[in-house]
N, C-alpha and C positions, 0 to 999 in steps of 0.2 A: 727239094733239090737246091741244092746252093753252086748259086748262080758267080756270084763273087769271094774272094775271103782278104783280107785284110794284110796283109804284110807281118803286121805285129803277130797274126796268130803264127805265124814261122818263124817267127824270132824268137831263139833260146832265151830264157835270162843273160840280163849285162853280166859278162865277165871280169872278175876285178882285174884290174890294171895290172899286167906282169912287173911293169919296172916301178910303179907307184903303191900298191897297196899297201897299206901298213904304214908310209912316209907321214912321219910326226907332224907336219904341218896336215894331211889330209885328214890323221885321224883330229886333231886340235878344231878343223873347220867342222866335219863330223858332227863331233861332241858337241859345236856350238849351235848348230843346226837340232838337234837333241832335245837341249837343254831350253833351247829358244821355243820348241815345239809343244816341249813337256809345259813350260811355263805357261802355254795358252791352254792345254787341257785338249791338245788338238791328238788324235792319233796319226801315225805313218802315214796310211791307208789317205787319211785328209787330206793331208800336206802334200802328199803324190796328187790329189786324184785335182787339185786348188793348182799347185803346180803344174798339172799335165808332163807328171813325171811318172813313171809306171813305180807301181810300190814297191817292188824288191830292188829297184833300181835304185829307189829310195833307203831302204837298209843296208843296200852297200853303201851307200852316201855316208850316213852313221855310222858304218861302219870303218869309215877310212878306207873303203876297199877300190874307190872310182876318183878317177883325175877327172871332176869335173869340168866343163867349157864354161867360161865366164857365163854366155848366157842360162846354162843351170843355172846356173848362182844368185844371179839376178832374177830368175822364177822363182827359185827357193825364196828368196828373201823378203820378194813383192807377197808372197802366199804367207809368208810371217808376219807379213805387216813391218817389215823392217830394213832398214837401210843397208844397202851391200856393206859399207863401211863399219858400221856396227856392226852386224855380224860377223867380220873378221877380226873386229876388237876384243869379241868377246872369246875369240879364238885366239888371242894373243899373237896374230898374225899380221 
């Protein structure tokens, strides 16, 4: 019998952003997040789970599909090992 259940397990997947997704700056942070990820040999799945960022919510992130919150960004980046600042440099943002 289950006594409790968690919140998250009734949470759909993150919905991408209606007025955001696709916006060339989201996809450019994205791709920077990607490329910074791939270069550690790290998987998605990692970076979400080091983050405490749920992992599909993490491939819309790469995907450019989510307006992330500063403090995403700053999880993302600390889970990179990487400074918010450089990560948006590399995103030419």
């Amino acid at each position: 019998m289950v006594l409790c259940t968690s919140n998250k397990e009734h949470q759909g997947m993150a919905k991408p952003s209606p007025q955001h997704a696709g916006n060339e700056t989201l996809l450019a942070l994205g791709n920077s997040i990607k490329s910074s990820r791939k270069s550690l040999g790290m998987s998605q799945e990692a970076l979400a789970a080091i983050a405490g960022l749920d992992r599909s919510y993490m491939g819309g992130v790469e995907r450019g599909e989510h307006n992330l919150t500063l403090m995403a960004i700053v999880r993302i980046s600390n889970a990179l090992n990487i400074k918010v600042c450089d990560l948006l440099k590399i995103a030419d943002i």
